[in-house]
C-alpha positions as CSV (number, residue, x, y, z in Angstrom):
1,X,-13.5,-2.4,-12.7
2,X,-13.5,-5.7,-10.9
3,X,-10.3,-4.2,-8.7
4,X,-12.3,-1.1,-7.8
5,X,-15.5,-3.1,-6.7
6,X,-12.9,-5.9,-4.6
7,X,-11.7,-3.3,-2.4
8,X,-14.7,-1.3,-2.2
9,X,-16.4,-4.4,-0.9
10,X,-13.2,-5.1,1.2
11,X,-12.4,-1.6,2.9
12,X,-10.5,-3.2,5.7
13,X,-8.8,-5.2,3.3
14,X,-7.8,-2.6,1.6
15,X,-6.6,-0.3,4.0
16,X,-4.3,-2.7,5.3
17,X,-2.4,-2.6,1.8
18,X,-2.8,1.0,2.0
19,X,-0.5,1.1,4.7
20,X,2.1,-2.0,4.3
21,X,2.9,-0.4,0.6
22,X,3.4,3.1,2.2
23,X,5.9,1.3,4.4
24,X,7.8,-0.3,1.8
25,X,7.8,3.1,-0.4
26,X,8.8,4.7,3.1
27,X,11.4,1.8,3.4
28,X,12.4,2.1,-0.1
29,X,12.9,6.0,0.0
30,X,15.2,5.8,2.8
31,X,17.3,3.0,1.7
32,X,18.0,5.2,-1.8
33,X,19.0,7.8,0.8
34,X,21.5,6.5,2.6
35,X,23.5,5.1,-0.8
């Protein structure tokens, strides 16, 4: 897995996009519940 090795070799990297997609899911969730 070229993927797998990229963020292995990039932790910080991939934390980062850890956390800015849980926001958008987090942003996304609460959008469908309001409508």
């Amino acid at each position: 897995m070229v993927i797998a090795a990229f963020f292995t070799s990039n932790t910080y990297i991939a934390t980062t996009w850890f956390i800015i997609s849980g926001i958008i899911l987090d942003t996304i969730m609460r959008s469908r519940r309001k409508s």
